[in-house]
MARBA-389941 format. One record per residue (C-alpha): residue number from 0; residue in one letter; x, y, z. Coordinates in Angstrom, 3 decimals. Each point is the difference from the previous one (the first is absolute). Layout:
<recs>
NUM a X Y Z
...
</recs>
This chain:
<recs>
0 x 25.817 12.508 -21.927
1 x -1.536 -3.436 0.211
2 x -3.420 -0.621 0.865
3 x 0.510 -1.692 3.713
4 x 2.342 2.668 0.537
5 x -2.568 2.850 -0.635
6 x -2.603 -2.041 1.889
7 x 2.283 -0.447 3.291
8 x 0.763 3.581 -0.065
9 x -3.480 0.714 -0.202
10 x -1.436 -1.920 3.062
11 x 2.555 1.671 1.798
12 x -0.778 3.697 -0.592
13 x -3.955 -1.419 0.865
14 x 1.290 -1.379 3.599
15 x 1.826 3.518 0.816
16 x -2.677 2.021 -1.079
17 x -2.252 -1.954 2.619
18 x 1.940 0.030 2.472
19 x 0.561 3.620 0.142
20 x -3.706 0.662 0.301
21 x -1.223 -2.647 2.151
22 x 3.061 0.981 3.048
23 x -0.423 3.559 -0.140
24 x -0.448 1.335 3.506
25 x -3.686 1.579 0.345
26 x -0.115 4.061 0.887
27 x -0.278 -0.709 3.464
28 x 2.852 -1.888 0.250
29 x 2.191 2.788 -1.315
30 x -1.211 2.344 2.412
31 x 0.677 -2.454 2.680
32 x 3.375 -0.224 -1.030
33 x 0.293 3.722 -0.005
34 x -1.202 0.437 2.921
35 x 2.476 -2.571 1.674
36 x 3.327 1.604 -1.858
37 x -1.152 3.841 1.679
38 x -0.489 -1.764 3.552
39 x 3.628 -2.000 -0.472
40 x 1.472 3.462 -0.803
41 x -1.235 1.551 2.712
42 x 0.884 -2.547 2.368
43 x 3.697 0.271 -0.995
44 x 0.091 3.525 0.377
45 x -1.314 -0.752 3.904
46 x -3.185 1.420 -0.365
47 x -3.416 -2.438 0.789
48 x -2.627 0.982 -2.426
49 x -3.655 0.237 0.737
50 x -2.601 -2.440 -1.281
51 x -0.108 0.336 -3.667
52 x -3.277 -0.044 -1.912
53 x -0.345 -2.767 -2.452
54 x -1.497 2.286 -2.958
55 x 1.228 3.086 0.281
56 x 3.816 0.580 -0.139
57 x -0.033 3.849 0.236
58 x -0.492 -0.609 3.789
59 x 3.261 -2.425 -0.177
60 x 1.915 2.812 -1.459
61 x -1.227 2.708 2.553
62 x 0.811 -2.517 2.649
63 x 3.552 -0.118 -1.350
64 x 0.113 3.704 0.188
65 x -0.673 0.277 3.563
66 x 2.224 -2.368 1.150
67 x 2.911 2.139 -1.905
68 x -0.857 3.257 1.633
69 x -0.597 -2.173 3.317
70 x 3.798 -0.091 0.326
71 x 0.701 3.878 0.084
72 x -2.589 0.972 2.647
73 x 0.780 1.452 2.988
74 x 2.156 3.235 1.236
75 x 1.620 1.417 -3.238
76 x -1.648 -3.135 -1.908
77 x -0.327 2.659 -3.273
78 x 3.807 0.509 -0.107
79 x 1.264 -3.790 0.570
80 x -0.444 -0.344 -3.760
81 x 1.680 1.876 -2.924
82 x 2.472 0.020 -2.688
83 x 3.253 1.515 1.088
84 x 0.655 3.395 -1.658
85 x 3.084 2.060 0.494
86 x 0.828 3.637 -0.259
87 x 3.172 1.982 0.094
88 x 1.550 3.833 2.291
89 x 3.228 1.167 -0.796
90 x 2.668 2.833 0.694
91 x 3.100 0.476 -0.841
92 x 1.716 -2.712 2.509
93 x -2.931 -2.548 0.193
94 x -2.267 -1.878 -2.168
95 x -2.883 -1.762 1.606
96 x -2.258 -2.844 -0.884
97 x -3.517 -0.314 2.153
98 x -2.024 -2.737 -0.124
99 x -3.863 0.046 0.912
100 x 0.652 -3.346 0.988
101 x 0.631 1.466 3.957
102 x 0.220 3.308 -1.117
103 x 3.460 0.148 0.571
104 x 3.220 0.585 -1.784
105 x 1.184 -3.475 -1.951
106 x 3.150 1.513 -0.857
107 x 2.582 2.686 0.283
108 x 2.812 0.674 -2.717
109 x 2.241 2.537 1.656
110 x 1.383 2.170 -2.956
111 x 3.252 0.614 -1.211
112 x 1.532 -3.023 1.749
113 x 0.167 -3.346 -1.402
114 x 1.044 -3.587 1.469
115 x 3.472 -1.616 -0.648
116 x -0.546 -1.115 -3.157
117 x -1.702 2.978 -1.598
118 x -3.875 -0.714 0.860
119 x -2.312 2.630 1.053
120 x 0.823 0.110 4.200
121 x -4.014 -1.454 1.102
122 x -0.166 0.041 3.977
123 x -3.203 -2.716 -0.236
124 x -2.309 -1.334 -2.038
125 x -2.706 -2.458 -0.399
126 x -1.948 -2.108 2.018
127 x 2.575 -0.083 2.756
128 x -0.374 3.188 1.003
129 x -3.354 0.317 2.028
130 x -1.020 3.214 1.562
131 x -3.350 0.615 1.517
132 x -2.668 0.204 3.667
133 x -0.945 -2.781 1.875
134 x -3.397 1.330 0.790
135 x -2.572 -1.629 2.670
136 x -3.415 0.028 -1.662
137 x -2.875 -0.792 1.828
138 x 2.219 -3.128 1.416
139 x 1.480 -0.487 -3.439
140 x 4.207 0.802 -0.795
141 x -0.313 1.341 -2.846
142 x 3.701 0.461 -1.625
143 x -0.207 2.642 -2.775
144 x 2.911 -1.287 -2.006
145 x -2.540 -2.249 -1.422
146 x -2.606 2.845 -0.856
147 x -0.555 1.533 -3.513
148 x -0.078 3.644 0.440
149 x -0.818 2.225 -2.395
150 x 2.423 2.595 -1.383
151 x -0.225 3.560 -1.032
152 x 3.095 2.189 -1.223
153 x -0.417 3.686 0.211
154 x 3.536 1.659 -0.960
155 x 2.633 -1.167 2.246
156 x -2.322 -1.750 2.113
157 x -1.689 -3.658 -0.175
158 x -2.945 -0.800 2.318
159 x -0.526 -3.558 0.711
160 x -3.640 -1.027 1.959
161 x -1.662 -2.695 0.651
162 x -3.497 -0.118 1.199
163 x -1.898 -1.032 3.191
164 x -3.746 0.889 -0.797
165 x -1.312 3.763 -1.959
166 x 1.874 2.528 2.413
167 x 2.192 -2.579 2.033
168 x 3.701 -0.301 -1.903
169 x 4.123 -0.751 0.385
170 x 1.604 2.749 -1.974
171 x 4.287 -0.004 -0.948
172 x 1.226 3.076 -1.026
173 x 3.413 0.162 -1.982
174 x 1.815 2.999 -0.480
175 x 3.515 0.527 -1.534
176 x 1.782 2.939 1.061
177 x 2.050 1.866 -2.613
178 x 3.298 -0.818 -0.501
179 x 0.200 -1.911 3.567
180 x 0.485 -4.195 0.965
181 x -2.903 0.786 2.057
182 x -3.743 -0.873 -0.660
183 x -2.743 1.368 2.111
184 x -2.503 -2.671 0.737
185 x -3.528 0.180 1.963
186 x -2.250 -2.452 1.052
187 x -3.956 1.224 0.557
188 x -2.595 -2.079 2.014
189 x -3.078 1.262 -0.702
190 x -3.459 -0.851 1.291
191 x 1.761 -3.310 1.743
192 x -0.753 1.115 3.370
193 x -3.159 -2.660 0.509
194 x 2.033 -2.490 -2.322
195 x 3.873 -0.872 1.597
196 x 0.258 -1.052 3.511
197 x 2.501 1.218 2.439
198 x 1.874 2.795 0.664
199 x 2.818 -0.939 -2.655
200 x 0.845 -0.880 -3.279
201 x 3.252 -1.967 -1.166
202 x 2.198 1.421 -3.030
203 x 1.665 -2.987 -1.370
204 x 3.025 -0.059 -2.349
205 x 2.038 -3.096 -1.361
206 x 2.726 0.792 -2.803
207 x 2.659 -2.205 -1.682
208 x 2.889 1.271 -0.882
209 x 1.755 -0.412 -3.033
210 x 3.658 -0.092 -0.890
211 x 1.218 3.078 -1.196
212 x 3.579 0.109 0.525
213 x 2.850 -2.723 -1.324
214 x 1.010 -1.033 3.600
215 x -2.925 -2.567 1.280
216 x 1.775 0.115 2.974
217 x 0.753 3.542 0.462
218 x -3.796 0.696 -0.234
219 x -0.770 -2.026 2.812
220 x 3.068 1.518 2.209
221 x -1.584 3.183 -0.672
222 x -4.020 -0.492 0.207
223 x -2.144 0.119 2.768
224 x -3.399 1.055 1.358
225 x 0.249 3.525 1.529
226 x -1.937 1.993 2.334
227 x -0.487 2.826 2.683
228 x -2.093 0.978 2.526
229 x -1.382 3.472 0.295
230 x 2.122 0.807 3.063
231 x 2.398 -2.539 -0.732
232 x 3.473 -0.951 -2.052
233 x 0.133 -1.711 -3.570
234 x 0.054 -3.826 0.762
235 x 0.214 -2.905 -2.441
236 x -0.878 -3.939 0.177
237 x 3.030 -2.510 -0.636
238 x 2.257 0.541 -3.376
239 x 1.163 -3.995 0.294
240 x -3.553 -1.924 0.738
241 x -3.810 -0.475 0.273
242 x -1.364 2.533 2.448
243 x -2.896 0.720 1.431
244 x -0.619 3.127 2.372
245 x -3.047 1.521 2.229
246 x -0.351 3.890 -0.122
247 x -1.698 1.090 2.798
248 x 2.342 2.519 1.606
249 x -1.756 2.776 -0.785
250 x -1.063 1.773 -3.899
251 x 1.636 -1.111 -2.576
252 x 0.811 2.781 -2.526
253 x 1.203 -1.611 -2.970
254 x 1.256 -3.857 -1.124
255 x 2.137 -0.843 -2.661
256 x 0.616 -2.702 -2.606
257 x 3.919 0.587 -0.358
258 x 1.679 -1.461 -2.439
259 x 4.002 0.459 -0.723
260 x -0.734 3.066 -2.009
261 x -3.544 0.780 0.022
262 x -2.993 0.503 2.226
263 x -3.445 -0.590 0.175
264 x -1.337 1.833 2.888
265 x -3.133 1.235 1.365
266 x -0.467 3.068 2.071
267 x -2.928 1.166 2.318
268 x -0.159 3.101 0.827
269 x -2.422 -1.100 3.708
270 x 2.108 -3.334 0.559
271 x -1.548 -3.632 -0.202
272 x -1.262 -0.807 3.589
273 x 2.053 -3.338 -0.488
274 x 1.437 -2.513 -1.904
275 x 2.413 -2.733 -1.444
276 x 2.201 -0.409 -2.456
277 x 1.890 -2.950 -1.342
278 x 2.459 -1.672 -2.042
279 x 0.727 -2.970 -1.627
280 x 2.776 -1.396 -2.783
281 x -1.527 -2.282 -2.905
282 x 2.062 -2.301 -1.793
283 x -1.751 1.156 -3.204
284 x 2.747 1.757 -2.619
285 x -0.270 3.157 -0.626
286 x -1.481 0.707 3.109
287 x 1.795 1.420 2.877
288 x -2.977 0.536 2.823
289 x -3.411 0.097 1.113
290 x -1.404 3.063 2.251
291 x -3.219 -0.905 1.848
292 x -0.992 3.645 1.970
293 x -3.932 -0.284 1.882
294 x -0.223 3.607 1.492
295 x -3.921 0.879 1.688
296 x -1.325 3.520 -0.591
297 x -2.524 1.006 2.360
298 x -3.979 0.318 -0.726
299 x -2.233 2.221 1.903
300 x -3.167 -1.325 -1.604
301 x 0.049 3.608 -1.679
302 x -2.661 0.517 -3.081
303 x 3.433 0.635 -1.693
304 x 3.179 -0.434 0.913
305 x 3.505 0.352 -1.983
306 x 3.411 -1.093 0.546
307 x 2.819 2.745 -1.477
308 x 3.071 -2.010 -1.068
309 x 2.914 0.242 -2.639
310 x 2.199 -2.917 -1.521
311 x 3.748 0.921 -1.242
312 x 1.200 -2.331 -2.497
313 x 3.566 1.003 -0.756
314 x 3.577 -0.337 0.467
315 x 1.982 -0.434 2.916
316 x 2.278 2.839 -0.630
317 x 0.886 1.599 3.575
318 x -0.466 3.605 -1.677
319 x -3.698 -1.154 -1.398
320 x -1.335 -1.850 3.260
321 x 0.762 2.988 2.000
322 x -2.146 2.183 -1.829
323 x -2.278 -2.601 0.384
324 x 0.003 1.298 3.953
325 x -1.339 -2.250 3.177
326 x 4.068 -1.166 0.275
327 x -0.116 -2.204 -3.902
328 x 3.541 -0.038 -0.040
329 x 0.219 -2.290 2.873
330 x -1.009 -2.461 -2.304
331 x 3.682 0.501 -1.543
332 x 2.328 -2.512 2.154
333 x 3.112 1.881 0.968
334 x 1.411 -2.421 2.306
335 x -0.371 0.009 4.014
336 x 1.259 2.146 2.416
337 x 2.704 1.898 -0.556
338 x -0.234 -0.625 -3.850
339 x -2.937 1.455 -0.634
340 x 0.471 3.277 1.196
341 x 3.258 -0.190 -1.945
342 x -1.358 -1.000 -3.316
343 x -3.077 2.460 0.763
344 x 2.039 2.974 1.095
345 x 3.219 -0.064 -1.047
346 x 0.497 -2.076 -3.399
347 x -3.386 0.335 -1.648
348 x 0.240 4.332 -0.280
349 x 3.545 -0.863 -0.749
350 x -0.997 -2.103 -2.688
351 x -3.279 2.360 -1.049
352 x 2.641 2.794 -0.025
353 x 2.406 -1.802 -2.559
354 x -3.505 -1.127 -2.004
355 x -0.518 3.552 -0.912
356 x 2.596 -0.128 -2.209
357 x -1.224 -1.874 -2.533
358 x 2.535 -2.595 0.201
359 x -0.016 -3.743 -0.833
360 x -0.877 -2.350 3.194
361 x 3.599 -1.135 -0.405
362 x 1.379 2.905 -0.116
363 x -1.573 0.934 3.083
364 x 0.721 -2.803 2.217
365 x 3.643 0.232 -0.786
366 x -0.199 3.996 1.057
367 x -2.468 -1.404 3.131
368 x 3.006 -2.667 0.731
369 x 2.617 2.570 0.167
370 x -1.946 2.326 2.268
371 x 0.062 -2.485 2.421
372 x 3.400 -1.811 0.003
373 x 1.228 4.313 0.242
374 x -2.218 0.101 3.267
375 x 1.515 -3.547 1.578
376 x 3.485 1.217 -1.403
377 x 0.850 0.923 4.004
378 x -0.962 -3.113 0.999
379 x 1.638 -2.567 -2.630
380 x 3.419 2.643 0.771
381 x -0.449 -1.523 3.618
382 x -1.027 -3.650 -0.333
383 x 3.178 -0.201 -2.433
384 x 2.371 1.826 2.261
385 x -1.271 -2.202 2.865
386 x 0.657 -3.069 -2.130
387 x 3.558 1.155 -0.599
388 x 0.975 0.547 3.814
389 x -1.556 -3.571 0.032
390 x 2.053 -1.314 -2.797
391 x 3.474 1.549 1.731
392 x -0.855 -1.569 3.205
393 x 0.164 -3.323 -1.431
394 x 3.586 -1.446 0.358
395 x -0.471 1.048 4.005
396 x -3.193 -1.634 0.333
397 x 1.549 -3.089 -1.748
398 x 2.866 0.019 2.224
399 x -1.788 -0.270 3.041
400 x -2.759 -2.383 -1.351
401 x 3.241 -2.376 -0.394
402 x 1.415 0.870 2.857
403 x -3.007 -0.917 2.698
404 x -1.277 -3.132 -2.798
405 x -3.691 -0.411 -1.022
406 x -0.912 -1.661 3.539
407 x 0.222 3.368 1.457
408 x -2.508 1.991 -2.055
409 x -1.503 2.212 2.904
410 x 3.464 1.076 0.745
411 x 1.103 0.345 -3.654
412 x -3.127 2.736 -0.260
413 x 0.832 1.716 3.388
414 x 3.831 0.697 -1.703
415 x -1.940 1.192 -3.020
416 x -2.088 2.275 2.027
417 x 3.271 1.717 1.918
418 x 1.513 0.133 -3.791
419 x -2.951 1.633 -1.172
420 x -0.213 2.275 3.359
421 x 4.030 1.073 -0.638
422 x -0.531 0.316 -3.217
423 x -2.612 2.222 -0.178
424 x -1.833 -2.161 -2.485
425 x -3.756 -0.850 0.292
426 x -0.639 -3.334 -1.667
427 x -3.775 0.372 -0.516
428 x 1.155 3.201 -1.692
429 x -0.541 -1.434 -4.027
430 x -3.148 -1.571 1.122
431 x -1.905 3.234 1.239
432 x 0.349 2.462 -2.882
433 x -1.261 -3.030 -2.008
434 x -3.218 -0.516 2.491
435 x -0.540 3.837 -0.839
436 x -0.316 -0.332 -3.278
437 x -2.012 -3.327 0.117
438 x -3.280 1.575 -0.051
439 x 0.558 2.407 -2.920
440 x 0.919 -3.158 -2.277
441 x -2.716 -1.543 1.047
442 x -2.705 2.441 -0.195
443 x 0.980 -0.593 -4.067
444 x -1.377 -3.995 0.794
445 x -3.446 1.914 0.072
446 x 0.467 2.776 -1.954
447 x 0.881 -1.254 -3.551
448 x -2.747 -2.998 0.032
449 x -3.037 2.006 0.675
450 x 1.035 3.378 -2.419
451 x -2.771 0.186 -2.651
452 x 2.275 2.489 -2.043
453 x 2.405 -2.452 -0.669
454 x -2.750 -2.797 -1.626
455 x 0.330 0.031 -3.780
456 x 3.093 2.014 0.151
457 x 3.268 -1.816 -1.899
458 x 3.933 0.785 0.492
459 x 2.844 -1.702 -1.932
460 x -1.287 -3.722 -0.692
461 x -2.731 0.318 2.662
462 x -3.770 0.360 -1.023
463 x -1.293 0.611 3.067
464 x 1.386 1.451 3.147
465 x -2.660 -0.719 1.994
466 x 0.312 -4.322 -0.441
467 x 3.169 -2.295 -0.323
468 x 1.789 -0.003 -3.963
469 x 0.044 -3.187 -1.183
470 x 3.653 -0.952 -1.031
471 x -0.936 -3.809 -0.049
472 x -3.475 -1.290 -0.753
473 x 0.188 -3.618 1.406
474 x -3.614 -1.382 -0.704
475 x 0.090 -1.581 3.270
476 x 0.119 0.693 3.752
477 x 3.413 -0.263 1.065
478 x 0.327 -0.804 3.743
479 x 1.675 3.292 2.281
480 x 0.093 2.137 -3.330
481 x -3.678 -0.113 -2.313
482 x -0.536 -0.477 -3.644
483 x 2.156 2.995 -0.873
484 x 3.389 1.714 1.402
485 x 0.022 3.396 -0.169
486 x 3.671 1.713 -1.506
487 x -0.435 2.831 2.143
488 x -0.149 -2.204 3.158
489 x 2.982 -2.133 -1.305
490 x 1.823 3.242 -0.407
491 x -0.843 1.195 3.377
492 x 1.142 -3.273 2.003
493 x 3.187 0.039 -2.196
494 x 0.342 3.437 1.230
495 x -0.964 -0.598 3.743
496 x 2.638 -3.070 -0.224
497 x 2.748 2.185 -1.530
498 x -0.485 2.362 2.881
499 x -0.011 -2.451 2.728
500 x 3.337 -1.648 -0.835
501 x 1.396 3.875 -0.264
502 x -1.676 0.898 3.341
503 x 1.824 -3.316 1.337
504 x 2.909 0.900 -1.344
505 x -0.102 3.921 2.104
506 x -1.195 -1.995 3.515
507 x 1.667 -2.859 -0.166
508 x -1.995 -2.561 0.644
509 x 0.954 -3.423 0.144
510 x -1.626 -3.369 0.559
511 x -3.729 -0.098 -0.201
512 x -0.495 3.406 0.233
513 x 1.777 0.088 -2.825
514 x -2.545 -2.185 -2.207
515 x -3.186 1.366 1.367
516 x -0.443 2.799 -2.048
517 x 0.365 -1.997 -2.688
518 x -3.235 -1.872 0.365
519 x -2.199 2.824 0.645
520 x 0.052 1.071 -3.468
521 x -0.425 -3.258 -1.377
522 x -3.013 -0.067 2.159
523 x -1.329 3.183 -1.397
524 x 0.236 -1.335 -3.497
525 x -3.013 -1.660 0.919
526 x -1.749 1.956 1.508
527 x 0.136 3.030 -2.142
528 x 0.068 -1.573 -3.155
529 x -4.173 0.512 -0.131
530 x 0.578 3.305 0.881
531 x -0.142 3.167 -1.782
532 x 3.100 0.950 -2.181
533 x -0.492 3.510 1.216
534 x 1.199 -1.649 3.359
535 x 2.402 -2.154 -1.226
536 x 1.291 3.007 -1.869
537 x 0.738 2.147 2.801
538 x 1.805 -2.104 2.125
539 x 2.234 -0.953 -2.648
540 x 0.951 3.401 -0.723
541 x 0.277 0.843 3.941
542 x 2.682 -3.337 0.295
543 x 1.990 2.021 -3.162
544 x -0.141 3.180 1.634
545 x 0.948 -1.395 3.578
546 x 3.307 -1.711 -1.967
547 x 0.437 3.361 -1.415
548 x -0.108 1.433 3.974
549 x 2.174 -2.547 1.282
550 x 2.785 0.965 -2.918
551 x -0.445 3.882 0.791
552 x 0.378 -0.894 4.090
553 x 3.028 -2.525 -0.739
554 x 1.605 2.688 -1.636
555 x -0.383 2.107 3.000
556 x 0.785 -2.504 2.760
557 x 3.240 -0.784 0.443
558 x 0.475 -3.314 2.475
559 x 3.875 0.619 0.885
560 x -1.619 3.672 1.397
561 x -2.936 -2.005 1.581
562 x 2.545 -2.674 1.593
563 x 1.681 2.998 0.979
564 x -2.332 1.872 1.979
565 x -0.994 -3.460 1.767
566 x 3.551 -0.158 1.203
567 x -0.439 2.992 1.590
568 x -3.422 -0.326 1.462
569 x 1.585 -3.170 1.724
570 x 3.046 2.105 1.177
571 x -1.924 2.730 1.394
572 x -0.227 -0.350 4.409
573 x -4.071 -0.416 0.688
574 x -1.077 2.952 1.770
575 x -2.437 -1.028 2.469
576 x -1.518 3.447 0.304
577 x -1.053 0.133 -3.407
578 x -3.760 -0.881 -0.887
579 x -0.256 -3.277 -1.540
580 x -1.823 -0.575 -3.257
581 x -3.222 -1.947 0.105
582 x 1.582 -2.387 -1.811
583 x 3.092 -0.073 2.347
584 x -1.876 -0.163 3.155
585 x -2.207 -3.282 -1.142
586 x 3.126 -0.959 -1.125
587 x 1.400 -0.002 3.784
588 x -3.212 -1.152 1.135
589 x 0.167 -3.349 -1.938
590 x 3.312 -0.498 0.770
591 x -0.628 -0.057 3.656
592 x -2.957 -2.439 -0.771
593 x 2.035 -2.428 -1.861
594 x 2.883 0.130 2.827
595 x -2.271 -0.959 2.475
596 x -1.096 -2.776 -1.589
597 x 3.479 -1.761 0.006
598 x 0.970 -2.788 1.984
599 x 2.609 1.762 2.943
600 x 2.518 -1.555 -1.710
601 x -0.342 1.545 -3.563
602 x -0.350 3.641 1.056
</recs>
């Protein structure tokens, strides 16, 4: 190194050296400056802060600390802030999570049961389930979802509390019963009396709903807010929509959070003076609902005063709600009158009966299927048999359709009415034993969808019987039909289609009667493609079995004896003594009607 170039790097080491001690900021100016950053930072939490003395910055940080605590005064002010600490009950069938955040339960696993793809089955969890009193302090609602209780286990019980002031307290009591869905739950206001105003307190509930079960769309079909009145029937808010409804008809003994194959429900032993429940569908995936229930418990300004209550968290397995008591089942939709006291009376102990077996779900709704096309057996022998007298009477009501010409048609059907009336035939006669049946084949509609025993159970290619099998996996929605077609619905319409162009071939029909039935199962493939193979599977075995009657019963009919016998019924003198049929005698009567209404010329 040079000798200018050590000199210039000399200077400058002099002129930073000075000017690092000549522009340092004096003691006071570094308090200042403290003191301003602690004022800016309580100012953006919201809080003004008092005057701050210029020399002694222990009173800065006390000020600090009282505007903190400032924020949580008031009723409960002690338990508005906490860390959020969760503990754990259990039995056999449930596993519970409780939060001291609310002091409620943050989740429920139900055991044994898992989703559709193999995770643990959780009813809720999370922050969007929110369970707690809406308490009027002094003037202040006080919600105690937002309160930090604290919690105490002691065996198969957890106590959550949050305090009011030394003696004055909100106690939750959770209890899980052995081996039960149920879990007994108490609430305890103690030394409140002077505290909450009025002569109620409001329970409030809100719960999401998660998707359990591979059908989005089943789960909505199927879930719904349910409740009853003490001295009332099992209701429910709508299946299809947002809904919103005022209980005030009386005491409401229990509400439910139904979903397609579980509940959340809770029961109170007293009845909730009032209430309201409602419903409404998110777009969000993966969820199917939200429940929103606000039910008011009464306060008697009593020193102490507890509410008795129980939650079931379970299955919706007829057999299981009904121990439940207070009419649970009702939550099971077996269809509307008549169906339901079919499916409840008639095919469900059937099907119970054939369950004590030990057989596969298969195996049982084939035996179930037989049962019932043995019992219609009478029936389907008339409604073909009718058909047939139908069928024979065709070339005669041809020959006088061409005879009178289509621009006679009320006269055309009075010549079919005296054919019919000599003939001894009664034309409604394949339609009625077919009404009669109607309602057993459609209490299955009901039946099959909403049968917990049948979710998770497989048969043949099917996984579960309880949703559609997936034959074709599309990837997108597919206008009339889904993202999927189910084999055992394409099997089933085949079926149906099969049987209609057989059953046109026993009556038949002609013209557009004759392509009708045709379209009805093509209409069904759309429908019931979402629905449950179970469902599916039935009616395609009862269209097999019904081919199989029709075979059995053609065997057995013989039309040259049928064509026969109508020769003779039209040979045979009336006898105007003997008693008409009903059918006969509003077969006169419309007769007579339609003569009258001729023109003089035509009669």
């Amino acid at each position: 190194m040079d000798k200018n170039t050590f000199t210039g790097l000399f200077l400058i080491m002099i002129i930073l050296a000075g000017s690092f001690y000549f522009l340092k900021p004096s003691t006071a100016e570094i308090k200042k400056e403290q003191q301003n950053q602690t004022a800016d930072s309580l100012k953006k939490a919201g809080v003004q802060p008092t005057v701050v003395q210029k020399d002694t910055l222990a009173a800065v940080v006390a000020a600090k600390a009282v505007a903190d605590s400032a924020a949580f005064t008031g009723p409960f002010g002690s338990e508005m802030k906490g860390t959020e600490i969760t503990s754990t009950l259990e039995n056999d069938q449930l596993l519970l999570t409780l939060s001291n955040k609310g002091g409620k339960i943050s989740s429920v696993q139900v055991k044994n049961q898992k989703t559709y793809n193999g995770k643990p089955l959780i009813l809720f969890k999370g922050d969007a389930n929110k369970f707690g009193l809406d308490l009027n302090v002094n003037g202040k609602v006080i919600n105690t979802n937002n309160l930090y209780f604290t919690a105490t286990k002691t065996g198969n019980t957890v106590s959550m509390r949050a305090n009011y002031a030394a003696n004055a307290y909100i106690e939750y009591l959770y209890t899980v019963k052995p081996k039960s869905p149920q879990v007994a739950f108490k609430i305890n206001l103690v030394g409140l009396q002077q505290a909450i105003v009025g002569n109620n307190v409001t329970l409030n509930w809100q719960e999401t709903l998660l998707q359990q079960e591979k059908s989005v769309e089943g789960e909505h079909r199927y879930s719904a807010p349910y409740y009853k009145y003490v001295d009332g029937d099992v209701d429910h808010l709508s299946v299809s929509k947002d809904d919103k409804e005022d209980l005030a008809k009386g005491k409401i003994q229990w509400f439910s959070f139904k979903q397609h194959f579980f509940s959340a429900a809770l029961i109170n032993k007293s009845g909730f003076e009032k209430g309201s429940l409602a419903v409404s569908i998110p777009t969000t995936p993966g969820v199917i609902k939200t429940y929103t229930a606000n039910m008011q418990l009464p306060f008697k300004q009593l020193a102490s005063q507890s509410y008795d209550m129980d939650f079931y968290f379970g299955t919706n397995q007829f057999s299981e709600l009904k121990k439940q008591g207070y009419e649970f089942e009702k939550q099971v939709d077996m269809g509307y009158w008549p169906l339901k006291y079919i499916n409840r009376f008639v095919v469900l102990p059937v099907f119970n009966f054939l369950e004590g077996f030990g057989w596969g779900y298969g195996l049982i709704i084939l035996v179930l299927t037989i049962l019932l096309k043995l019992v219609l057996s009478p029936l389907t022998y008339k409604s073909y048999l009718s058909m047939a007298k139908m069928r024979v009477l065709k070339p005669e009501m041809d020959e006088i359709k061409a005879k009178l010409g289509d621009d006679k048609a009320t006269q055309v059907q009075q010549e079919y009415l005296k054919l019919y009336k000599k003939a001894g035939v009664n034309p409604l006669g394949g339609c009625l034993p077919m009404v009669l049946q109607l309602p057993l084949v459609m209490a299955f509609f009901f039946f099959f969808p909403n049968l917990f025993e049948l979710r998770g159970q497989s048969f043949l290619w099917m996984h579960d019987l309880s949703t559609y099998d997936e034959f074709i996996r599309f990837g997108v929605k597919i206008p009339f039909i889904g993202d999927h077609l189910s084999l055992m619905c394409v099997l089933m319409t085949i079926s149906t289609l099969i049987m209609t162009y057989f059953n046109n071939q026993v009556s038949g029909a002609t013209g557009q009667m004759k392509y009708i039935g045709y379209v009805m199962p093509v209409i069904f493939l759309g429908v019931l493609n979402s629905y449950p193979a179970g469902l599916n599977y039935y009616y395609f075995l009862a269209n097999l079995m019904t081919f199989g009657q029709q075979f059995l019963i053609r065997k057995m009919v013989d039309d040259d004896k049928i064509h026969a016998l109508i020769q003779q019924n039209k040979a045979r003198p009336t006898d105007g003594k003997k008693k008409k049929s009903n059918f006969q005698q509003r077969l006169d009567d419309y007769m007579r009607q339609q003569q009258k209404q001729l023109p003089a010329g035509k009669k």
